[in-house]
C-alpha positions as CSV (number, residue, x, y, z in Angstrom):
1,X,-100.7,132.7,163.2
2,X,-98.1,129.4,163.2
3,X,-97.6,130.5,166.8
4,X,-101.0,129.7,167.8
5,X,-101.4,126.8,165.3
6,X,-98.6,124.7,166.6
7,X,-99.5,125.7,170.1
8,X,-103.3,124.0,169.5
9,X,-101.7,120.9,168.0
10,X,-99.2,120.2,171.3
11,X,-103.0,119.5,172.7
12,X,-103.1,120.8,176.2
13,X,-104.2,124.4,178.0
14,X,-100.9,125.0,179.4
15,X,-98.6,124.7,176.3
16,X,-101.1,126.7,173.9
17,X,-101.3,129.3,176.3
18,X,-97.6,129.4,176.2
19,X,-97.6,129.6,172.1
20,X,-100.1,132.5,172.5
21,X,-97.8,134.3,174.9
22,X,-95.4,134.0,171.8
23,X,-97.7,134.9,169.6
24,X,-99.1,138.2,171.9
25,X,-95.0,139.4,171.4
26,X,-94.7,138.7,167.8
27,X,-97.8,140.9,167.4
28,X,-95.8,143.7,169.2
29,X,-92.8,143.1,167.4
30,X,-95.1,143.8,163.9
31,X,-96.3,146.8,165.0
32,X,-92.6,148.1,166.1
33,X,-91.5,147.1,162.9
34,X,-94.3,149.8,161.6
35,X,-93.1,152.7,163.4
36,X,-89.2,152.0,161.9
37,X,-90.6,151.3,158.2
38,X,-92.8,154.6,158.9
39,X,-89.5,156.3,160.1
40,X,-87.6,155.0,157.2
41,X,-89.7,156.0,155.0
42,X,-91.2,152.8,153.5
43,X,-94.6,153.5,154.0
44,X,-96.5,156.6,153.8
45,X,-98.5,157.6,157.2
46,X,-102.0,156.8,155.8
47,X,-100.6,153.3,155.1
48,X,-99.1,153.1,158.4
49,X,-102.3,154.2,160.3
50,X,-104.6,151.9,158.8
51,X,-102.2,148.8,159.4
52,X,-101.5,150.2,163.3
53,X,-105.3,149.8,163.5
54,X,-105.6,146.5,162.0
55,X,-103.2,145.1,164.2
56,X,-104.5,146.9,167.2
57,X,-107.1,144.6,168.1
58,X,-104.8,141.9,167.5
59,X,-102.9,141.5,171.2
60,X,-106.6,142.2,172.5
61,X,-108.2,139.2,171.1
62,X,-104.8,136.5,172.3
63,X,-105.2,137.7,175.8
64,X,-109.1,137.1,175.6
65,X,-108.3,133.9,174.1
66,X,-106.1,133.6,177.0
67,X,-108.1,134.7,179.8
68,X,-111.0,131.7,178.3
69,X,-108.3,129.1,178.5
70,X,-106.6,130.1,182.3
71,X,-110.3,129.8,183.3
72,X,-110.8,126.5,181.9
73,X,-108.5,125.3,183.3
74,X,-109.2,126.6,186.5
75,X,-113.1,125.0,186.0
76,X,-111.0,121.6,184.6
77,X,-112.2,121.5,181.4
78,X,-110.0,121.3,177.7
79,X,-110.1,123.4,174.8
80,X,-110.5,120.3,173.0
């Protein structure tokens, strides 16, 4: 989330869509860091399932958010 906020206040397409890159692999990282709490032992597998899902759609949703600003750009409009 401060990913994508800082990378809407640098103000342009091209930066933000850099912060959301960011933001795409810190999502990963999250759900990697499930598995190894899983595997450790820190959560129980009904805890992990449900979060695995909730963060599922998470990567999906940045790179539509992603595709929307690569085709503005493309059309020469802002975000803004």
């Amino acid at each position: 989330m401060s990913n994508i906020a800082e990378g809407v206040e640098r103000g342009g397409n091209r930066e933000f869509l850099q912060f959301l890159a960011i933001a795409k692999g810190s999502a990963g990282e999250v759900r990697s860091q499930l598995y190894v709490a899983r595997d450790a032992g820190y959560v129980d597998t009904a805890t992990f399932e449900s979060l695995i899902a909730e963060t599922g759609d998470i990567p999906r949703l940045i790179g539509g958010l992603q595709r929307y600003l690569r085709d503005s750009d493309r059309s020469g409009s802002k975000y803004r």
